[in-house]
N, C-alpha and C positions, 0 to 999 in steps of 0.2 A: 504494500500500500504506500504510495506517496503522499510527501506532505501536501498540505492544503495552503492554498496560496493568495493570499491577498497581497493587493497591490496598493500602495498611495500615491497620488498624484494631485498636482496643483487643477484646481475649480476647473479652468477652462477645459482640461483634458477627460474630467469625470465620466461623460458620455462616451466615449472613445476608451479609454481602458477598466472602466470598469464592470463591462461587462465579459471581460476577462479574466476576472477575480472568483476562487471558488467562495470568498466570503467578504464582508464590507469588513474593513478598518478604520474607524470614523475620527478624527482627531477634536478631542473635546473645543480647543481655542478655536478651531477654525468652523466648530457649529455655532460659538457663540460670537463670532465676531466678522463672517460671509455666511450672508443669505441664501444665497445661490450657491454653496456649498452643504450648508442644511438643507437645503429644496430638495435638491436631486437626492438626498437619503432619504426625505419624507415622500417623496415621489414613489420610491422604492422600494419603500417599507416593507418588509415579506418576503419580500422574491427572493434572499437571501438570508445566512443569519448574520448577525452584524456584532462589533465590539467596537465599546467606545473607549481608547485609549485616553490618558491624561497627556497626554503632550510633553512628554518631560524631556523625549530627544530633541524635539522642534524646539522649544524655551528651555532647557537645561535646570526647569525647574517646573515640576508639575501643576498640572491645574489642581484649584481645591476642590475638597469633595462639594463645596456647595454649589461651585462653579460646573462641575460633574453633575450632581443633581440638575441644576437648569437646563444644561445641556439634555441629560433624560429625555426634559418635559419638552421641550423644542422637538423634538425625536419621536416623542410620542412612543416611547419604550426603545429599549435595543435587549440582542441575547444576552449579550454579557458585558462585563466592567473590569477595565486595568485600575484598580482603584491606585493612588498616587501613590510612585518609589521616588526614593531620592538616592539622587547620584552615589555609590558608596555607602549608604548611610542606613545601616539595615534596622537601627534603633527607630528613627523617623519614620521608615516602613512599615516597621511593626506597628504603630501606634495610628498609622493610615490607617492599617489595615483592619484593626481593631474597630475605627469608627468608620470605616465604610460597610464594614458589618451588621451594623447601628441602624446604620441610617438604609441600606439597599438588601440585607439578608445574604446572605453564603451563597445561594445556589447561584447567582450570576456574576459572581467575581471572579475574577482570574489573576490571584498574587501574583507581582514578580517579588522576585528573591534578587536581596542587594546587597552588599557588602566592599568593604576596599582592601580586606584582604579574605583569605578562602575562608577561613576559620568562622568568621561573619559570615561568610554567605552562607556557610552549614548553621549558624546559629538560626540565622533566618529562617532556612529549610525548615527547619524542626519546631521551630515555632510555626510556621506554616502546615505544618505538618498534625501538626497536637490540635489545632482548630478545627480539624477534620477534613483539609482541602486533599485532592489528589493528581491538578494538575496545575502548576507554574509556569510563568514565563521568564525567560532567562536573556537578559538583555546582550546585546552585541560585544558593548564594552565593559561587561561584568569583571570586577576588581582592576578595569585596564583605563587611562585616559584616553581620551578623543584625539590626542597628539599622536598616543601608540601607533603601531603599523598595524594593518587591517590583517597582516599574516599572525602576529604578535594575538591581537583578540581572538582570531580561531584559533588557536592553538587552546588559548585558554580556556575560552568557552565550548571549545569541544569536552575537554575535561571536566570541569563543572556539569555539563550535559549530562555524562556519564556518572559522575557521581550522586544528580536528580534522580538519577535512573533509580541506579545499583542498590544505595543507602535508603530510599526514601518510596521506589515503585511510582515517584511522580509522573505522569504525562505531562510535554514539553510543548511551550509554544515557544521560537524563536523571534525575540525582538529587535525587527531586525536583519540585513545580510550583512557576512563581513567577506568571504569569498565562495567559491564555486568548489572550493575544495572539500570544505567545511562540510558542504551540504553534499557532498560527496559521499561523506565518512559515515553520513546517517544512513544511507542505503541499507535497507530491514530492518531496522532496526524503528518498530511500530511504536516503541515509546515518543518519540519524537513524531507530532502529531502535522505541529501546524509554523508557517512562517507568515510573517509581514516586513513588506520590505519598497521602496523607491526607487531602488537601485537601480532594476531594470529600467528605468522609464528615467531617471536622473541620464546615467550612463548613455542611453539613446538621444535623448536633448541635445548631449555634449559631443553626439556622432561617433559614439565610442560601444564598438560592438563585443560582448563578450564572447571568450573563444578567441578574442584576436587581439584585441588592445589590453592595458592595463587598466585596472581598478582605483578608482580616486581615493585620495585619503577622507579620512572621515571628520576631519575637523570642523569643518561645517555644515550643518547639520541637511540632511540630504534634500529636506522639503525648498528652503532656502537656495540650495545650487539649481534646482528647476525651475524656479523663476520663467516665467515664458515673456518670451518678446515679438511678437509678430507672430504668425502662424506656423511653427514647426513643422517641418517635415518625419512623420511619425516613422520609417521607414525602418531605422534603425533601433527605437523602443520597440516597435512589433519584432523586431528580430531577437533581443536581447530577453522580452518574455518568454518566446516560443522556447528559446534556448535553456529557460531558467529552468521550464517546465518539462522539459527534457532531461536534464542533469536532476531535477527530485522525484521524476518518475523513473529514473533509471534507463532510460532509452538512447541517453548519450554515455 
């Protein structure tokens, strides 16, 4: 079974790829602050299942849960909720996660696990774990900086992945692409469920095809590098999906 795939992409492009996506990935800031990016998910409502992330890669600091709640109601519901991680900081996490519990009930959240070094991210795990969840999301640059090299985060977060698995029986959503490799390594391995990621469609803006070119570093944050200016020629994000979707179904 391959992983499931959503995609994000800047407003203009919504129409165009995402009906490519096997699931919506809704970014909290940008339902509450573009209309026309709330639309087309209220338009949509159903025909997929949806998760409303906090925004913590795009702003480097999540949205609040009350900001999340509004978001909800603008939405008119969604499947599920990344309720807010903070960068490293598995303590803050915890205490998200606590009152996102509060306030929305267990069955539609979907912890990530944080930490800045492993030791915290296992503590997180297991507090995660003792609440009675049994699938996390595990961020791209887990214990690593946005300066790191995107080789440097897979490496690490394949580890961590593995350790979700082994120690804990978690099911895995990845936050996030870091390479082609990474997502290589998952092959059968059914614990590892689900990805979200820009990449592909960042990467094609920039005319940079995977398989052939290199991978941008990740210091700024991916929603940010797509910025659209005039009408893009989409030629090469359709290429670099098809491709993605190739390497996690195993057919490359």
């Amino acid at each position: 079974m391959s992983l499931k795939l959503a995609l994000e992409c800047p407003t203009p492009l919504l129409n165009d790829i995402q009906p490519l996506s096997d699931f919506y990935w809704v970014l909290c800031h940008l339902v509450l602050s573009d209309r026309d990016y709330a639309n087309y998910y209220i338009k949509h409502r159903g025909e997929k299942l949806s998760t409303l992330d906090n925004s913590v890669n795009e702003l480097l600091e999540p949205c609040s849960l009350s900001d999340m709640e509004k978001a909800v109601e603008v939405l008119d519901g969604v499947s599920r909720i990344v309720p807010p991680d903070y960068l490293g900081n598995h303590f803050a996490t915890e205490k998200a996660l606590d009152e996102a519990v509060e306030m929305f009930g267990k069955e539609k959240l979907l912890p990530a696990v944080q930490g800045h070094e492993l030791r915290y991210v296992l503590e997180c795990a297991t507090y995660i774990k003792k609440l009675g969840f049994t699938e996390v999301a595990v961020p791209y640059d887990i214990t690593c900086s946005r300066y790191d090299s995107i080789e440097g985060m897979a490496e690490r977060r394949e580890e961590i992945v593995g350790r979700m698995i082994l120690l804990y029986g978690f099911d895995v959503h990845l936050l996030g692409m870091t390479t082609l490799e990474e997502l290589e390594s998952y092959r059968g391995i059914d614990k590892v469920k689900s990805i979200d990621t820009g990449s592909p469609v960042m990467h094609g803006l920039w005319n940079l095809r995977f398989g052939r070119n290199g991978l941008l570093p990740k210091v700024t944050p991916t929603m940010e590098q797509m910025k659209l200016l005039g009408n893009p020629d989409l030629k090469s994000v359709y290429y670099n999906i098809n491709y993605l979707k190739e390497i996690i179904s195993g057919q490359k």
